[in-house]
Phi, psi and omega in degrees: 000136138288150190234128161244149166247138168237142193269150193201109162081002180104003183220162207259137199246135136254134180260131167278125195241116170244137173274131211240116164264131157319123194218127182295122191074350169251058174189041165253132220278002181294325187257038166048032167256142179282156171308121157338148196060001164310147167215148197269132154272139139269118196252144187239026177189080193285322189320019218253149182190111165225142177233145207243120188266338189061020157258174171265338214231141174239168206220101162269138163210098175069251178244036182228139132284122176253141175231070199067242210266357189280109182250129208240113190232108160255134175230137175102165160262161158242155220200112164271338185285352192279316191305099182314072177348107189083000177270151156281114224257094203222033167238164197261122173244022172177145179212169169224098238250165180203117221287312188175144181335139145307128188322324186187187166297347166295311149278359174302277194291020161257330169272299172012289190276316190294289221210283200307319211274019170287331225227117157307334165268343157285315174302330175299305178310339171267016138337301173302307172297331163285329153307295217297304173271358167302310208269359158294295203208120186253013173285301164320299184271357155251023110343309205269332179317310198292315145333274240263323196265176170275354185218169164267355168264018119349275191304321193296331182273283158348274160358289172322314169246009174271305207294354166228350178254353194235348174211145152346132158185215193285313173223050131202177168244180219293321183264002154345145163244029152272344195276123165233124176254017167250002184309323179305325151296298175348329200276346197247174191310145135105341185282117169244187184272351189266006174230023174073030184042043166257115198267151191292171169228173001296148167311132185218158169231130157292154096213163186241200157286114193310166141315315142352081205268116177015173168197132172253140178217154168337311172282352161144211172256099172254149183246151219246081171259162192253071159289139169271136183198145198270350210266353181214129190325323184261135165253031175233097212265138186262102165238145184238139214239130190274096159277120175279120187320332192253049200203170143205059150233104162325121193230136160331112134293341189167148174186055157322319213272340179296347182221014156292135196338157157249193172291132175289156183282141183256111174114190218226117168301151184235046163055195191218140156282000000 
């Protein structure tokens, strides 16, 4: 398979390009099977405006990342010791803001390594982007899946359920309301369903500390954080976060709740830059 982009409506469409392989008894084009050598368009995302920065390199400055025009901002801390028993934890104490998705894995896994992944509130933040981009290229985005979380049976759970909820496909079409292919938006600041999940910019992810107070085992520490977020009756998406004994890059340990059905949207989504 090949990824191609065509440009449509002023947006960049990738198109999935499969070459249809020869099969005994299977390629005669009378029983609506393609010929061997044919090749099937799929189309598997119109929602898409990707700028290709065509650099290599991120640029730390402090609590900033740069990727070309892409700017990566983390502010606030997470403090689990700040946490009240029994209080509801629904004011933000650390956020992490962004100009626009990364183009692909290359720069995902360059703000990463530079900065968010350093940070408890940058690794959270990439949670949205890696969805985001599954759902641009899912070939792309569980690269970046594989990057960000600690395990493959992580990614594997993850997957399991973006691959039917976030695009058309074998099991559903297109007017399915299981499919939301704006759920990723849901995660950022200013989005609701009554405003077409369209999130203010630069794009933020809110968030604080769970209720949850850290917990350590053998594989390192994990701590229990809070996207705020409007897309769901519970406005608080649970993600748990890994610091790994032998590591100092902060990895997914879970994060379920980041994907789970949302609110429907009312109006038509306009994509994410």
């Amino acid at each position: 398979m090949k990824i191609m982009k065509l440009r449509k409506r002023g947006k960049v469409v990738l198109v999935a390009v499969t070459l249809v392989v020869s099969a005994a008894g299977c390629n005669n084009s009378s029983n609506g099977l393609k010929k061997a050598g044919e090749e099937q368009v799929t189309v598997v995302d119109e929602q898409v405006t990707v700028v290709d920065e065509q650099v290599t390199e991120a640029v730390v400055e402090g609590n900033t990342v740069t990727y070309g025009s892409h700017r990566y901002e983390v502010t606030g801390s997470i403090d689990p010791q700040s946490v009240v028993p029994g209080r509801r934890q629904d004011k933000p104490t650390a956020a992490v803001s962004f100009t626009n998705v990364p183009s692909d894995y290359d720069e995902f896994e360059a703000v990463y390594t530079a900065l968010l992944g350093k940070s408890v509130q940058g690794t959270v933040a990439m949670v949205p982007m890696a969805l985001e981009l599954y759902a641009r290229d899912a070939g792309e985005g569980e690269r970046c899946l594989q990057l960000l979380c600690n395990s493959t049976t992580t990614v594997s759970g993850i997957v399991r359920i973006l691959k039917t909820k976030l695009v058309p496909s074998q099991y559903g079409g297109g007017n399915d309301s299981y499919i939301q292919r704006y759920l990723p938006a849901a995660l950022l600041k200013g989005a609701t369903p009554s405003n077409a999940y369209t999130p203010q910019q630069p794009y933020t992810v809110e968030m604080t500390a769970s209720v949850n107070k850290p917990q350590q085992s053998s594989m390192g520490q994990v701590t229990y954080v809070y996207i705020l977020a409007k897309g769901w009756d519970t406005e608080q998406r649970t993600v748990e976060v890994l610091l790994p004994a032998d590591g100092n890059l902060y990895k997914v340990f879970n994060c379920p709740s980041c994907y789970t059905q949302c609110k429907q949207i009312k109006g038509t989504w306009e994509g994410l830059r």
